[in-house]
N, C-alpha and C positions, 0 to 999 in steps of 0.2 A: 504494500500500500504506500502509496505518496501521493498528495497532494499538491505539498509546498504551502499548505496553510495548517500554521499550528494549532489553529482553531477547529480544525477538522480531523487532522493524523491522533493529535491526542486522545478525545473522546472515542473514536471509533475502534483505534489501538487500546484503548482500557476495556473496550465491552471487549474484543476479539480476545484479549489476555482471560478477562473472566469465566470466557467460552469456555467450553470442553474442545472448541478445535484443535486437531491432533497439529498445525503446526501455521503458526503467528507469524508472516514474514513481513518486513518494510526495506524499501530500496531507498538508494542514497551514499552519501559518502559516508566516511567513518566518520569526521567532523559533525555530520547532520547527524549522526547515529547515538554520537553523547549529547551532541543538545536536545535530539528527542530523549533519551534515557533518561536526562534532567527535566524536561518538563514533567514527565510517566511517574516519575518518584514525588517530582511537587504535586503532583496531582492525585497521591494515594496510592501509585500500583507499589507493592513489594517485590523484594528483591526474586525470590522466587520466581515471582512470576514474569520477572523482566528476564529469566532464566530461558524462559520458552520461545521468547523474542527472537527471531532469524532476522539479523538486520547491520551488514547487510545481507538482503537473501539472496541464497545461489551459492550454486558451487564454483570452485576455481575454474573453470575452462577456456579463460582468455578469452570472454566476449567481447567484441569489438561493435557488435547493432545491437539496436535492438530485441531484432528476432534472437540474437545469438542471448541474452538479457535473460529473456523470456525462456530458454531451452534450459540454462544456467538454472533459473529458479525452478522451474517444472522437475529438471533432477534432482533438485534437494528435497523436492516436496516427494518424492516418489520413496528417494534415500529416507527419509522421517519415515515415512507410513511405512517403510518396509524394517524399519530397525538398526538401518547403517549408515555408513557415514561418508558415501559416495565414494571411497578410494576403486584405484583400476582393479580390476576385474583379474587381471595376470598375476597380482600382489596379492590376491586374497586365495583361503585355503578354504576348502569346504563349497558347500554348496551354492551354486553362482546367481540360482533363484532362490526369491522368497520363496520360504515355505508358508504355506497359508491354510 
């Protein structure tokens, strides 16, 4: 989620955190990623629950558009709901799909 209005990222960012959604992502730079963590904190959310917070979201893969932005987050949200932590697939031992 991003906006670019802290009047909007905040409030919508504290229901999402209260949610039971399996995973809370906001885009942005690292810089914009503490001043929102500071507002989230003045605003009542816990540390905890700033724990759940993917932000920024997405995995490493050198996006350079958009669309590539988008593919980045879409793997992280897959990586959450599936239990892992999106490393390559050659580096990992065991079973290469979720088991469900």
């Amino acid at each position: 989620m991003l906006t670019h209005e802290e009047r909007l990222d905040v409030p919508a960012l504290t229901a999402a955190l209260e949610s039971d959604a399996f995973y809370v992502g906001a885009i942005g730079s690292r810089k914009t990623q503490t001043k929102r963590r500071e507002r989230l904190l003045d605003a009542g959310a816990s540390e905890d629950a700033l724990e759940r917070l993917s932000g920024p979201a997405g995995l490493d893969l050198g996006a350079q558009s958009p669309a590539e932005t988008a593919v980045s987050i879409l793997a992280e949200i897959l990586a959450v709901r599936a239990g892992r932590d999106g490393g390559r697939l050659r580096e990992r031992s065991g079973p290469i799909h979720a088991v469900t």
